[in-house]
mmCIF file of the N, C-alpha and C atoms, coordinates in Angstrom:
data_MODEL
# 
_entry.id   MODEL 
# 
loop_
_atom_site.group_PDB 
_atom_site.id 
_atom_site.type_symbol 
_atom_site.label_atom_id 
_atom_site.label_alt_id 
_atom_site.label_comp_id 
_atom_site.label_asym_id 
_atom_site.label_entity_id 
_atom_site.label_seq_id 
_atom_site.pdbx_PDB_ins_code 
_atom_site.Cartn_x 
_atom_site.Cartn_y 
_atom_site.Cartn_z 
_atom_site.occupancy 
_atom_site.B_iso_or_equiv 
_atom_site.pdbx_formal_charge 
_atom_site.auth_seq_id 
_atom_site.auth_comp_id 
_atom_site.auth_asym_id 
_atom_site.auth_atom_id 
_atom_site.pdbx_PDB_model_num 
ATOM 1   N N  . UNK A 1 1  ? 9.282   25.863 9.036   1.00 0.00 ? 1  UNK A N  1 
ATOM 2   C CA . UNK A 1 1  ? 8.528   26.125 7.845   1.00 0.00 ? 1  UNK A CA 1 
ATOM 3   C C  . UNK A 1 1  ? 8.636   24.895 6.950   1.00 0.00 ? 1  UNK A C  1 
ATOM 4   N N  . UNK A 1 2  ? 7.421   24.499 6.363   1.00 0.00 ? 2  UNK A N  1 
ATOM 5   C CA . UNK A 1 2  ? 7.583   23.247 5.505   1.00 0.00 ? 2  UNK A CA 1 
ATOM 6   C C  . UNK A 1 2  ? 6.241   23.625 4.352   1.00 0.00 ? 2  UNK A C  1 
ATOM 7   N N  . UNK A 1 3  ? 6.844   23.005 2.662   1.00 0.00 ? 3  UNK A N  1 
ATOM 8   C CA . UNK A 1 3  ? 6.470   23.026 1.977   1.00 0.00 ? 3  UNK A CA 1 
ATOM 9   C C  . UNK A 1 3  ? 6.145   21.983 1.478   1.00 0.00 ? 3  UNK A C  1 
ATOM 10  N N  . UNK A 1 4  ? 4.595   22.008 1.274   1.00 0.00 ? 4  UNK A N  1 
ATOM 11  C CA . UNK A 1 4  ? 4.488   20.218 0.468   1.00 0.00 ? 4  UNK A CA 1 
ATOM 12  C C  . UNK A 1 4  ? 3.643   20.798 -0.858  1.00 0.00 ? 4  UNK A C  1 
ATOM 13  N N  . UNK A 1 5  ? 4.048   20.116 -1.948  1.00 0.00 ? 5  UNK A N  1 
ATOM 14  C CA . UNK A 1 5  ? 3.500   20.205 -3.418  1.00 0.00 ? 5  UNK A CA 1 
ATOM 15  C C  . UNK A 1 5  ? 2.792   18.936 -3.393  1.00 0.00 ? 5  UNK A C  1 
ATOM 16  N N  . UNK A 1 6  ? 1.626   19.029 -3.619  1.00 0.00 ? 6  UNK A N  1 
ATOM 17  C CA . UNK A 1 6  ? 1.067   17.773 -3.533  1.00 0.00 ? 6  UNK A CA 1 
ATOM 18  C C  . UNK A 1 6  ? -0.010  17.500 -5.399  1.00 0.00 ? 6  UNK A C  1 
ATOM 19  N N  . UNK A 1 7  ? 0.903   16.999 -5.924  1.00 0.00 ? 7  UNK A N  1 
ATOM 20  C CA . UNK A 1 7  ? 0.213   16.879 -7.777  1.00 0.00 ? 7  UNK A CA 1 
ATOM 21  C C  . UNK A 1 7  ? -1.232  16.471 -8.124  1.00 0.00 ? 7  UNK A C  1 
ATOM 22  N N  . UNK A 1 8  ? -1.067  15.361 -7.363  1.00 0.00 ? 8  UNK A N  1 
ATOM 23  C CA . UNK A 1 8  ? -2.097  14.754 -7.516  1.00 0.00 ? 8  UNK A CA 1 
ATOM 24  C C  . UNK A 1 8  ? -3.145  15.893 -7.019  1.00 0.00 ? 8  UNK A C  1 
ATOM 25  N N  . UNK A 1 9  ? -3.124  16.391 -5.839  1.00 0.00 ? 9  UNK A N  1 
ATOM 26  C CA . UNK A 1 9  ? -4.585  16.867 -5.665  1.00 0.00 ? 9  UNK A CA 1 
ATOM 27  C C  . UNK A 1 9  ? -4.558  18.783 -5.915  1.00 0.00 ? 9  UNK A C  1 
ATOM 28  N N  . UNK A 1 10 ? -3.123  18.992 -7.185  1.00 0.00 ? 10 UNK A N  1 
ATOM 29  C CA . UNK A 1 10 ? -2.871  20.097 -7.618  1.00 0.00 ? 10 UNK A CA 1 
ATOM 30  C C  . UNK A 1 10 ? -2.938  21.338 -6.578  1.00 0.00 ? 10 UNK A C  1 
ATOM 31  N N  . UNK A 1 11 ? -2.183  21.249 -5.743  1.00 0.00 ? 11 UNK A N  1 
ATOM 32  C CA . UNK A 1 11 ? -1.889  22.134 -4.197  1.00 0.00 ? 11 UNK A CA 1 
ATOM 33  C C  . UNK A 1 11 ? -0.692  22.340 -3.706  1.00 0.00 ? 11 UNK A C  1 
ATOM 34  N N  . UNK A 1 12 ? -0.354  23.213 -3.141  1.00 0.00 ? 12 UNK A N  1 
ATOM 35  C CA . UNK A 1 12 ? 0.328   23.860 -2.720  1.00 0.00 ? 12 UNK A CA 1 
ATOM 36  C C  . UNK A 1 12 ? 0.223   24.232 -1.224  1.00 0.00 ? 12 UNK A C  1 
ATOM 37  N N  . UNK A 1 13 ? 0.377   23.566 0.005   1.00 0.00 ? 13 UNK A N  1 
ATOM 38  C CA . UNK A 1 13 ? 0.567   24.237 1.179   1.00 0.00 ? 13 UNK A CA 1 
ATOM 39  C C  . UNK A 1 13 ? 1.792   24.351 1.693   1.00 0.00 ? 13 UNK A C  1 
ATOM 40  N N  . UNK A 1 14 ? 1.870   25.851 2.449   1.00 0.00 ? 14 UNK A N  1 
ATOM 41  C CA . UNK A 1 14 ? 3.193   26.076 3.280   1.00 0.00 ? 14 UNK A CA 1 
ATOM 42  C C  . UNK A 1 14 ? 2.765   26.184 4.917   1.00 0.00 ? 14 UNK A C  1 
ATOM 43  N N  . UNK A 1 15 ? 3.162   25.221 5.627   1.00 0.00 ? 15 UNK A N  1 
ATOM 44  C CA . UNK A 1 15 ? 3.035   25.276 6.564   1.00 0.00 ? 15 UNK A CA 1 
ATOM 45  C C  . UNK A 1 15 ? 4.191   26.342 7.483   1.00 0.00 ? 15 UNK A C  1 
ATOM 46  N N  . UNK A 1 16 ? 3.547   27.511 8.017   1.00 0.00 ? 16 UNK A N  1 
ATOM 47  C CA . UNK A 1 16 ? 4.363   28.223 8.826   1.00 0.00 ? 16 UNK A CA 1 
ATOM 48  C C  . UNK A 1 16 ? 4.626   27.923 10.443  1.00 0.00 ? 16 UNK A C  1 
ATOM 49  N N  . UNK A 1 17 ? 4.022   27.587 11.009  1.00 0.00 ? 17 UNK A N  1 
ATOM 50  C CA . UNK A 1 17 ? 3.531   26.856 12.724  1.00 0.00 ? 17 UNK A CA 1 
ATOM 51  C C  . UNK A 1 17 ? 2.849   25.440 12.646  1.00 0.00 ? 17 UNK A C  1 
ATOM 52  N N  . UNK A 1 18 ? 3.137   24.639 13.388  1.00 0.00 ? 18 UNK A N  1 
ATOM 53  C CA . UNK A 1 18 ? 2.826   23.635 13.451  1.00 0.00 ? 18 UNK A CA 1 
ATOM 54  C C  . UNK A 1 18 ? 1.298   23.859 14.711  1.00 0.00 ? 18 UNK A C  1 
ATOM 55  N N  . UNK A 1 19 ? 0.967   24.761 14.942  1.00 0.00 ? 19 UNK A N  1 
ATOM 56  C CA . UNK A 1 19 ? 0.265   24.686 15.757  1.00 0.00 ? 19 UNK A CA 1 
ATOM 57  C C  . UNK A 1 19 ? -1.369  24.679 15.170  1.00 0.00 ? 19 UNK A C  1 
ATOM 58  N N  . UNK A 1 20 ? -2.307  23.992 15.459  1.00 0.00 ? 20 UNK A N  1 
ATOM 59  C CA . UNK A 1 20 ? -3.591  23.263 14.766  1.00 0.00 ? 20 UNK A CA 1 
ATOM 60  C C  . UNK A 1 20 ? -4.148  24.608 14.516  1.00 0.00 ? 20 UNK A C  1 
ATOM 61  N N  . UNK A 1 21 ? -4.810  24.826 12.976  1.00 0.00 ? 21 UNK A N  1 
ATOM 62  C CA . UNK A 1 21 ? -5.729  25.815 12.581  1.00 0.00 ? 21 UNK A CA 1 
ATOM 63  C C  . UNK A 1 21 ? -7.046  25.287 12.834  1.00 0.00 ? 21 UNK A C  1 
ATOM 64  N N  . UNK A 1 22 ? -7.828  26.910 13.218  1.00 0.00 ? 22 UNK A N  1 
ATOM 65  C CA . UNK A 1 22 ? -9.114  26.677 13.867  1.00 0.00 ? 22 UNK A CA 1 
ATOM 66  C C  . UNK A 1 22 ? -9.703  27.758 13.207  1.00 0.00 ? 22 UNK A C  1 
ATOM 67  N N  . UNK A 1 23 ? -9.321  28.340 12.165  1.00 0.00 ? 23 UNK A N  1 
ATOM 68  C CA . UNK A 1 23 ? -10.393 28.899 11.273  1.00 0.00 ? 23 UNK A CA 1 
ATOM 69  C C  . UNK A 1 23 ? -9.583  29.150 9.995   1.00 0.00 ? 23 UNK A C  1 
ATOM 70  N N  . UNK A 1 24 ? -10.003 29.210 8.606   1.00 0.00 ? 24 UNK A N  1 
ATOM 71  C CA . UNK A 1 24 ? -9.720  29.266 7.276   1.00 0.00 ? 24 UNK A CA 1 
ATOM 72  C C  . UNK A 1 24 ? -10.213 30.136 6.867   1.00 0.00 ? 24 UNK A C  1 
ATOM 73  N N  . UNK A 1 25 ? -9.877  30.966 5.849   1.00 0.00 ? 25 UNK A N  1 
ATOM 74  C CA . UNK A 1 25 ? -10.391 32.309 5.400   1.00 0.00 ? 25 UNK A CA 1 
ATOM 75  C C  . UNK A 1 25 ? -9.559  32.002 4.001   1.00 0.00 ? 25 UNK A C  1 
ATOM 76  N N  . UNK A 1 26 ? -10.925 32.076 2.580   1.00 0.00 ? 26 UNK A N  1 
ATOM 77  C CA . UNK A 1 26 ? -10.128 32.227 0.932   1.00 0.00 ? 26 UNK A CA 1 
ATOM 78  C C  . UNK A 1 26 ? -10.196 33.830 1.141   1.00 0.00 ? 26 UNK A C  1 
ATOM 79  N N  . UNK A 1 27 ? -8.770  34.061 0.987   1.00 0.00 ? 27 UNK A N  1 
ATOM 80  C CA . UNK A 1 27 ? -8.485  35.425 0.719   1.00 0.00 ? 27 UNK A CA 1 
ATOM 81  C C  . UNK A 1 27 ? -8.549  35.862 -0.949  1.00 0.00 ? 27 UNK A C  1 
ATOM 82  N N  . UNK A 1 28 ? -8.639  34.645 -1.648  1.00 0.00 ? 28 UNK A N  1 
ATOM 83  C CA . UNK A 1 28 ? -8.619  35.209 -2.986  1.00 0.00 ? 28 UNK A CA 1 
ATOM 84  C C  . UNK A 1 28 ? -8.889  34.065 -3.669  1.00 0.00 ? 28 UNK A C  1 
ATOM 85  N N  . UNK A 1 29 ? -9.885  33.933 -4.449  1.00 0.00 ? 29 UNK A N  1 
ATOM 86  C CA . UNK A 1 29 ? -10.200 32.224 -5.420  1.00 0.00 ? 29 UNK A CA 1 
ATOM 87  C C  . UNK A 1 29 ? -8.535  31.169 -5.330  1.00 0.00 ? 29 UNK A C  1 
ATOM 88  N N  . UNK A 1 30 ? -8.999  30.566 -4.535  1.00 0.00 ? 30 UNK A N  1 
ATOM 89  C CA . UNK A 1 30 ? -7.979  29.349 -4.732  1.00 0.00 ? 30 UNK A CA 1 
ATOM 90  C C  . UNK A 1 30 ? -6.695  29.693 -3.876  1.00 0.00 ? 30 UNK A C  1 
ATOM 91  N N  . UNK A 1 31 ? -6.853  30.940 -3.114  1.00 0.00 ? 31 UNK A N  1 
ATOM 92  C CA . UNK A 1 31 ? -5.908  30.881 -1.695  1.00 0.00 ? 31 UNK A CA 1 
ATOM 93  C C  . UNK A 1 31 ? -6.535  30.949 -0.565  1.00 0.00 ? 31 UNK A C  1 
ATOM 94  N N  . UNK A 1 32 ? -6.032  29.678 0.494   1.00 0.00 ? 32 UNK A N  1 
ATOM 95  C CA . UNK A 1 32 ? -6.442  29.937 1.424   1.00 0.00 ? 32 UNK A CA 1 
ATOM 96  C C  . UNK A 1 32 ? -5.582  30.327 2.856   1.00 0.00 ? 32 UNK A C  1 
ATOM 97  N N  . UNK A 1 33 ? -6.299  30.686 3.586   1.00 0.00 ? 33 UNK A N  1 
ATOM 98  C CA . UNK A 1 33 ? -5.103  31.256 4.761   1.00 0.00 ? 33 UNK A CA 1 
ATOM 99  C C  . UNK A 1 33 ? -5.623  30.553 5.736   1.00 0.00 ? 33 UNK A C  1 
ATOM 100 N N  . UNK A 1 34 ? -5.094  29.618 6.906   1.00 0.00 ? 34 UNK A N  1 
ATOM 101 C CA . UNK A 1 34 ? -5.498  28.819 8.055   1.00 0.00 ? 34 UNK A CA 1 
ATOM 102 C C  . UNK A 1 34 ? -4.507  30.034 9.352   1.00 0.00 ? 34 UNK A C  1 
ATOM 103 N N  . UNK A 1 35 ? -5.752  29.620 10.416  1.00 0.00 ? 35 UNK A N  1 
ATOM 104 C CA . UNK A 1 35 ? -5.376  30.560 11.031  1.00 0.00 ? 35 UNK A CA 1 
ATOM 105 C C  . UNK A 1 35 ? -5.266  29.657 12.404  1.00 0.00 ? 35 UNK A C  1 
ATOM 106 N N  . UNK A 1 36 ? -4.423  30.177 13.678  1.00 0.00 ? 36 UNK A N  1 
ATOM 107 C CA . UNK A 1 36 ? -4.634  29.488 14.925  1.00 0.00 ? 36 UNK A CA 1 
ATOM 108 C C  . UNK A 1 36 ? -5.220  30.257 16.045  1.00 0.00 ? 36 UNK A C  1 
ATOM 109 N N  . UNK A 1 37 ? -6.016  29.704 17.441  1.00 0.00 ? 37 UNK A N  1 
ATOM 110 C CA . UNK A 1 37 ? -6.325  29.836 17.951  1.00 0.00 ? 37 UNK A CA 1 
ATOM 111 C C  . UNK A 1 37 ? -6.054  32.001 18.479  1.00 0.00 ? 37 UNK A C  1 
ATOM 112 N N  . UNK A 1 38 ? -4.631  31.997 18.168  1.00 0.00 ? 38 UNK A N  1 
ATOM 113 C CA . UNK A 1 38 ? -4.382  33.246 18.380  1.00 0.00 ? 38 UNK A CA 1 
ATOM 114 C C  . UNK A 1 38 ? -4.256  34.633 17.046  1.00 0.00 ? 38 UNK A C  1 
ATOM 115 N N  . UNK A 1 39 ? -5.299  33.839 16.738  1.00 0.00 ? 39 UNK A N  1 
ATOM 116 C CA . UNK A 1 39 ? -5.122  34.244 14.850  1.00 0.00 ? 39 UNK A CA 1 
ATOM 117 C C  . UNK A 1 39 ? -3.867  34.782 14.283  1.00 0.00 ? 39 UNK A C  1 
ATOM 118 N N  . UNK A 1 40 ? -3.413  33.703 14.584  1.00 0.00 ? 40 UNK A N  1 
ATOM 119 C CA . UNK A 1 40 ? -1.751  34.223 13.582  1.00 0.00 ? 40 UNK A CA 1 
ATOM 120 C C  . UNK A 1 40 ? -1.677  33.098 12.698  1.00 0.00 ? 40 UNK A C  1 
ATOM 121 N N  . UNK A 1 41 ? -1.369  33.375 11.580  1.00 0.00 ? 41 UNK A N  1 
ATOM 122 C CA . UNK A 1 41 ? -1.044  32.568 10.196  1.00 0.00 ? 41 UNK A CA 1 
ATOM 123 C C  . UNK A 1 41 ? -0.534  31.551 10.570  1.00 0.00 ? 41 UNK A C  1 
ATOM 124 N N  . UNK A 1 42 ? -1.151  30.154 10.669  1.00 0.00 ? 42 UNK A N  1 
ATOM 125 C CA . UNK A 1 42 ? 0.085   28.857 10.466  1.00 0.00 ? 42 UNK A CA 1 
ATOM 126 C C  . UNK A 1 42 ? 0.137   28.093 9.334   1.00 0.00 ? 42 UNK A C  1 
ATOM 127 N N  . UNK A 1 43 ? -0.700  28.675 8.326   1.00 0.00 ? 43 UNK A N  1 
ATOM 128 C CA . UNK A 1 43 ? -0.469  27.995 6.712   1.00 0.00 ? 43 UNK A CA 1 
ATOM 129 C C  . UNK A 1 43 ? -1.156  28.553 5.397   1.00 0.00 ? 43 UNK A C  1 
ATOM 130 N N  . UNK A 1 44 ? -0.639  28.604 4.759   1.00 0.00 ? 44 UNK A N  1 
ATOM 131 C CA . UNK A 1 44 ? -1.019  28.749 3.482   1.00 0.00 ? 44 UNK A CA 1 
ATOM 132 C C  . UNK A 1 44 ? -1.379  28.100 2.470   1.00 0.00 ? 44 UNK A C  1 
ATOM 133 N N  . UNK A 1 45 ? -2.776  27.568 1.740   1.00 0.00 ? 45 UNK A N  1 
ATOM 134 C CA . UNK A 1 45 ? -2.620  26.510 0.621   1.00 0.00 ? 45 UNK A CA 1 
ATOM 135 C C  . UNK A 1 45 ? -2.856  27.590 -0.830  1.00 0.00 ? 45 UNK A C  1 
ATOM 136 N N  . UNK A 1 46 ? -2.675  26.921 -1.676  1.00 0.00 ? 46 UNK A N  1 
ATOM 137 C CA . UNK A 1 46 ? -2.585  27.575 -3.174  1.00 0.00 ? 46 UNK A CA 1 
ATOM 138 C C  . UNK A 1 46 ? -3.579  26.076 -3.941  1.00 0.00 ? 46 UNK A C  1 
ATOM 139 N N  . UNK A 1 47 ? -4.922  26.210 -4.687  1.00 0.00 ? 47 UNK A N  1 
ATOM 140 C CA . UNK A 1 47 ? -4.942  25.511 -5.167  1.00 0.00 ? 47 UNK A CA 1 
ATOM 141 C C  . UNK A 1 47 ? -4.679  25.710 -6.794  1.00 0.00 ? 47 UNK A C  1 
ATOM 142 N N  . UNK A 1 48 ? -5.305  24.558 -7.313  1.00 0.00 ? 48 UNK A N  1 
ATOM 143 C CA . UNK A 1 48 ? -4.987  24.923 -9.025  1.00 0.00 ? 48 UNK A CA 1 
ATOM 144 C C  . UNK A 1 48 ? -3.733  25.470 -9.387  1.00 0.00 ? 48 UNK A C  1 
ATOM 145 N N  . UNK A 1 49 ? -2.928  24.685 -8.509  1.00 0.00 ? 49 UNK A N  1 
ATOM 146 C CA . UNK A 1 49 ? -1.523  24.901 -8.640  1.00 0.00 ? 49 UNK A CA 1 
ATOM 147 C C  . UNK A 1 49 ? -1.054  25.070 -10.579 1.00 0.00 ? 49 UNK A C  1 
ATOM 148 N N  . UNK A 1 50 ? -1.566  24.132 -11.104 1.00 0.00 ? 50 UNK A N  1 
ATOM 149 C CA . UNK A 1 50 ? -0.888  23.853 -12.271 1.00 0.00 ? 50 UNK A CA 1 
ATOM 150 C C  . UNK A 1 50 ? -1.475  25.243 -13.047 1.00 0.00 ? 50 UNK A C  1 
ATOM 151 N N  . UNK A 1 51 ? -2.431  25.365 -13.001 1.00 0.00 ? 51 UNK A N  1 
ATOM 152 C CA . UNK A 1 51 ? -2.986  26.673 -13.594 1.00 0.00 ? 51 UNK A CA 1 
ATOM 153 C C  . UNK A 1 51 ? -2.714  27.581 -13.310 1.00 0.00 ? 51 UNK A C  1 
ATOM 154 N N  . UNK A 1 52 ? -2.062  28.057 -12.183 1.00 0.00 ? 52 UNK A N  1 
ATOM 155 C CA . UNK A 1 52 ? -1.736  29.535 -11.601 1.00 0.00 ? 52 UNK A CA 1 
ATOM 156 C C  . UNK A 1 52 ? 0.051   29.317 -12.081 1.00 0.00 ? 52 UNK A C  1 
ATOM 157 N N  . UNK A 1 53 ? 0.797   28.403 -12.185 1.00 0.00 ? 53 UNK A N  1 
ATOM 158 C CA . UNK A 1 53 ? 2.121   28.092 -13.036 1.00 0.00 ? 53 UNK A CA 1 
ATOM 159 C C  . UNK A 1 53 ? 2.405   26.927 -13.758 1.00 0.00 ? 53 UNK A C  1 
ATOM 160 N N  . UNK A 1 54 ? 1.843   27.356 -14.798 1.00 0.00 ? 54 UNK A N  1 
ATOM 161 C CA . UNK A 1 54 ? 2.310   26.213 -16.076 1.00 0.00 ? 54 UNK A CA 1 
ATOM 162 C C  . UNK A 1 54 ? 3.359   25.915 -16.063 1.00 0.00 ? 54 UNK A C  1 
ATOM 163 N N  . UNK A 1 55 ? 4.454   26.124 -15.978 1.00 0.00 ? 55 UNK A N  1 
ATOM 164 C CA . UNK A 1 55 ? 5.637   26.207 -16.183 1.00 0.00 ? 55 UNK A CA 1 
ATOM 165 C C  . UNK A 1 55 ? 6.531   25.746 -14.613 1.00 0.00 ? 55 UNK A C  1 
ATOM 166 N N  . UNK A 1 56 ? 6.139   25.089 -14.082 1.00 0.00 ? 56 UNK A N  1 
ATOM 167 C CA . UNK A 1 56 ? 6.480   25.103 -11.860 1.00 0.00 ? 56 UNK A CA 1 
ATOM 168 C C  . UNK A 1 56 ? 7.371   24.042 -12.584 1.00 0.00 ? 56 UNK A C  1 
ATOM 169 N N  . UNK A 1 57 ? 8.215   23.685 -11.886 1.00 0.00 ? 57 UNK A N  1 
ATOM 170 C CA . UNK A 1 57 ? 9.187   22.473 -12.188 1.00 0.00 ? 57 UNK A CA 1 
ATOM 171 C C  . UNK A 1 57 ? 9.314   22.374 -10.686 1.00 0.00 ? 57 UNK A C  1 
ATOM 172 N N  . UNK A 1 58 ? 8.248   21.244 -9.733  1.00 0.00 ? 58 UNK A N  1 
ATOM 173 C CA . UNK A 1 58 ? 8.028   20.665 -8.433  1.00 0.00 ? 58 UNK A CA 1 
ATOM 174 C C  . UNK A 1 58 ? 9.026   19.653 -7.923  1.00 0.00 ? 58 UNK A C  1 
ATOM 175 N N  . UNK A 1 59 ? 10.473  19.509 -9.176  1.00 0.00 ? 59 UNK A N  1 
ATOM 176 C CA . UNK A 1 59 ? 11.424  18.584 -8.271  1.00 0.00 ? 59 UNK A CA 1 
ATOM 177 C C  . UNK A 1 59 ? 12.288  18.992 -8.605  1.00 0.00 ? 59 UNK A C  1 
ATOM 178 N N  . UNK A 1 60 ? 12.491  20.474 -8.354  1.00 0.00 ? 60 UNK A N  1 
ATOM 179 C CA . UNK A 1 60 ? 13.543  21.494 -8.098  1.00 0.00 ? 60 UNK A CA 1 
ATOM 180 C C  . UNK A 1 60 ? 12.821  22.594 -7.277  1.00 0.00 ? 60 UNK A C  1 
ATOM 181 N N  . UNK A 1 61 ? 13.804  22.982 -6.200  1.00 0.00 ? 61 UNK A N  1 
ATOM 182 C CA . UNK A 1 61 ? 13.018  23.963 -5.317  1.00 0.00 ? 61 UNK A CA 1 
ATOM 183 C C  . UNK A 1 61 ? 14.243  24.928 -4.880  1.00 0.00 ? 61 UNK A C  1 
ATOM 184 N N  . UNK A 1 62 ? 14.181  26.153 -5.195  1.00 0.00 ? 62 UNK A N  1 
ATOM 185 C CA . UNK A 1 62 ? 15.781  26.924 -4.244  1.00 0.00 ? 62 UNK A CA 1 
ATOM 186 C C  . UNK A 1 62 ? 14.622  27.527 -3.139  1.00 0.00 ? 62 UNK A C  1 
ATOM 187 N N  . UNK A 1 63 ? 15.928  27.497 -2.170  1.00 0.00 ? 63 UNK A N  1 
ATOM 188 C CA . UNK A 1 63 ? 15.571  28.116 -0.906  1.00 0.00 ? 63 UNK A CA 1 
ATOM 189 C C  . UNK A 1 63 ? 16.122  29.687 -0.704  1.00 0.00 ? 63 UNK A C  1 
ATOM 190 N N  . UNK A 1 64 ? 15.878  30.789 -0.610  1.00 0.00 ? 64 UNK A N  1 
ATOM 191 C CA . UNK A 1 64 ? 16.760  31.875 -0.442  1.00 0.00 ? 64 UNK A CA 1 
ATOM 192 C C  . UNK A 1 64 ? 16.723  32.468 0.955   1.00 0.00 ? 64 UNK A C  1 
ATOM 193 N N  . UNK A 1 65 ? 17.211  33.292 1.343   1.00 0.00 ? 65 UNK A N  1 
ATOM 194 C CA . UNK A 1 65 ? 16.683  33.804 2.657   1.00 0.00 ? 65 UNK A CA 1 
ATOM 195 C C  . UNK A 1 65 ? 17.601  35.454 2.067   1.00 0.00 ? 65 UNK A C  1 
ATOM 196 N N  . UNK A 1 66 ? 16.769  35.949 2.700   1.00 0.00 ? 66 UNK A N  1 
ATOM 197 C CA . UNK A 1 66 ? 17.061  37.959 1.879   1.00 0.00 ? 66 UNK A CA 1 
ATOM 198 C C  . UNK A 1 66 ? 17.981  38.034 3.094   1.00 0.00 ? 66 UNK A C  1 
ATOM 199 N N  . UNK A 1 67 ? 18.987  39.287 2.802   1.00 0.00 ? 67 UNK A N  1 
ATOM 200 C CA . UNK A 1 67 ? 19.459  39.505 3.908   1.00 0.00 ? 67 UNK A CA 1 
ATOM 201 C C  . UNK A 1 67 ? 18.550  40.314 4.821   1.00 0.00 ? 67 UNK A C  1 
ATOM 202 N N  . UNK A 1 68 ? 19.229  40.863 6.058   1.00 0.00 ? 68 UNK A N  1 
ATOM 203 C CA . UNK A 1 68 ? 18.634  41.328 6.915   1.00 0.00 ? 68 UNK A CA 1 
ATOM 204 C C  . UNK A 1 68 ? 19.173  42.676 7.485   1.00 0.00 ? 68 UNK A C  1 
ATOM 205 N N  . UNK A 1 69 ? 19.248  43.478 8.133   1.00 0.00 ? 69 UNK A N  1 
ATOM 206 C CA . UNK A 1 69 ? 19.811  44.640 8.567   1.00 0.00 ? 69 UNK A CA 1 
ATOM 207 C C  . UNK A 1 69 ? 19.267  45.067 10.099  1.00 0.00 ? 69 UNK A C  1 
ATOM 208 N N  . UNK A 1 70 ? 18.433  44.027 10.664  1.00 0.00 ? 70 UNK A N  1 
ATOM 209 C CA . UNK A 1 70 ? 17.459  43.766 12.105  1.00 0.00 ? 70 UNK A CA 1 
ATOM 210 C C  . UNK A 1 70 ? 18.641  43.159 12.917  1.00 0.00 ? 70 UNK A C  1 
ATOM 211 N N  . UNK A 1 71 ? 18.644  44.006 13.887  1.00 0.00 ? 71 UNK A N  1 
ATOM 212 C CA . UNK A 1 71 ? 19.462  43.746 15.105  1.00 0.00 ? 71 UNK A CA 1 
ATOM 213 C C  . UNK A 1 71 ? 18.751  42.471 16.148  1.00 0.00 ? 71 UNK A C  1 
ATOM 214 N N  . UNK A 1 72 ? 17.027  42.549 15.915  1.00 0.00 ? 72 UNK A N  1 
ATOM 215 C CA . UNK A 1 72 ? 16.431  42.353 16.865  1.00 0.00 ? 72 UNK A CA 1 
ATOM 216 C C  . UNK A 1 72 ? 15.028  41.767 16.338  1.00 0.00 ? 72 UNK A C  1 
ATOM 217 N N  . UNK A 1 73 ? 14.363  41.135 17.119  1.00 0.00 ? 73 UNK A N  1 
ATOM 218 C CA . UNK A 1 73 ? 13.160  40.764 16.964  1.00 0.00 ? 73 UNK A CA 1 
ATOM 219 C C  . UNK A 1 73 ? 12.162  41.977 16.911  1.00 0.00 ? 73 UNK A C  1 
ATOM 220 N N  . UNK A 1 74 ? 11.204  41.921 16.032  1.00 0.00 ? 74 UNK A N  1 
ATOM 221 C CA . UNK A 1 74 ? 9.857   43.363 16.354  1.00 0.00 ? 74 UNK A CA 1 
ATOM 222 C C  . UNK A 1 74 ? 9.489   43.589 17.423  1.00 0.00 ? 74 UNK A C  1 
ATOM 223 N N  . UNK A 1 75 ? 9.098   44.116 17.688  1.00 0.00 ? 75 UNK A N  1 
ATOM 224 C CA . UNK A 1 75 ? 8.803   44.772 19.148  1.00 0.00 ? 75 UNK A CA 1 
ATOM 225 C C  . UNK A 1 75 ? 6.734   44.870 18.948  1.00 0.00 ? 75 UNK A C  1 
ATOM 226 N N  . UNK A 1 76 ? 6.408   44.715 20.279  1.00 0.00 ? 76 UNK A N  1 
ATOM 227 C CA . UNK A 1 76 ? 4.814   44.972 19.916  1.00 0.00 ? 76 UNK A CA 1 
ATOM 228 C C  . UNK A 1 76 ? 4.153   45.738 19.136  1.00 0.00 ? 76 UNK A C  1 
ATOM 229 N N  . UNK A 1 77 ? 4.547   47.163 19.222  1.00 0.00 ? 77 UNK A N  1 
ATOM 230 C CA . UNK A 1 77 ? 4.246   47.777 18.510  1.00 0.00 ? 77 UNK A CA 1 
ATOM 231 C C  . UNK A 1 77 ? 4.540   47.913 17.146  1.00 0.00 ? 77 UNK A C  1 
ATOM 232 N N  . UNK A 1 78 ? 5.316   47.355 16.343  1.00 0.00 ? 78 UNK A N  1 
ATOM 233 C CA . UNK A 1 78 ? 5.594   46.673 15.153  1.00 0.00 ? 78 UNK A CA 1 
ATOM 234 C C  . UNK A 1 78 ? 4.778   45.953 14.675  1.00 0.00 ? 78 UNK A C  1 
ATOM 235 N N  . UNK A 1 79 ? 4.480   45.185 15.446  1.00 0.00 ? 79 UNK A N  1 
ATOM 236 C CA . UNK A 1 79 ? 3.510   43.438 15.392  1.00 0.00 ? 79 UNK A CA 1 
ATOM 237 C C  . UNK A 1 79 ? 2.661   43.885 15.576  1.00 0.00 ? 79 UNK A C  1 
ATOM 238 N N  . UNK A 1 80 ? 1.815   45.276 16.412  1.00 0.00 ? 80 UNK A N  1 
ATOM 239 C CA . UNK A 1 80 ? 0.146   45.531 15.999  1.00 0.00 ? 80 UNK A CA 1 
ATOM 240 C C  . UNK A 1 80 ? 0.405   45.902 14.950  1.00 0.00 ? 80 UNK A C  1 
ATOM 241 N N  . UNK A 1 81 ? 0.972   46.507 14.079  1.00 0.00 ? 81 UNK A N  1 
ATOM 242 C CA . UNK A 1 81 ? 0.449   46.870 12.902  1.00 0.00 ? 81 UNK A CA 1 
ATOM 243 C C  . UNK A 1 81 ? -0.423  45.850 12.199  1.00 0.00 ? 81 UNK A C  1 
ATOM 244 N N  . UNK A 1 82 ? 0.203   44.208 12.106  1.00 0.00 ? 82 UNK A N  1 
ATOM 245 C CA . UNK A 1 82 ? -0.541  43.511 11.099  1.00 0.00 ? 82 UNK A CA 1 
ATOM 246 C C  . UNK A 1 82 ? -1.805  43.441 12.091  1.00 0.00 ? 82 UNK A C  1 
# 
């Protein structure tokens, strides 16, 4: 997973998969969702970054990770749901 803040062109992408998107879908003014060949999410951009958080301070970043209580990876039938 990689995050780039990019100022200059006021954006926000999170790259989840490195694997090449082959279709884009704005799910909502100024988000977009890139999708891959197997339509699973490999990124996220945010534009009008500065406008959607006035307040972002872009050279400080925490990382968290929630805990977990998963023994195991989802199982298919988990994963059709999305």
């Amino acid at each position: 997973m990689k995050l780039k803040i990019d100022n200059e062109a006021d954006a926000l992408y999170l790259t989840l998969d490195e694997s090449d998107a082959v279709e884009s879908e704005e799910v909502s003014p100024g988000i977009i969702v890139d999708y891959n060949a197997d339509n699973h999410v490999v990124g996220i951009e945010m534009l009008y970054l500065s406008k959607r958080t006035p307040k972002l301070d872009t050279g400080r970043l925490l990382f968290e990770m929630a805990p977990t209580s998963r023994s195991s990876e989802p199982d298919e039938a988990e994963l059709s749901k999305f």
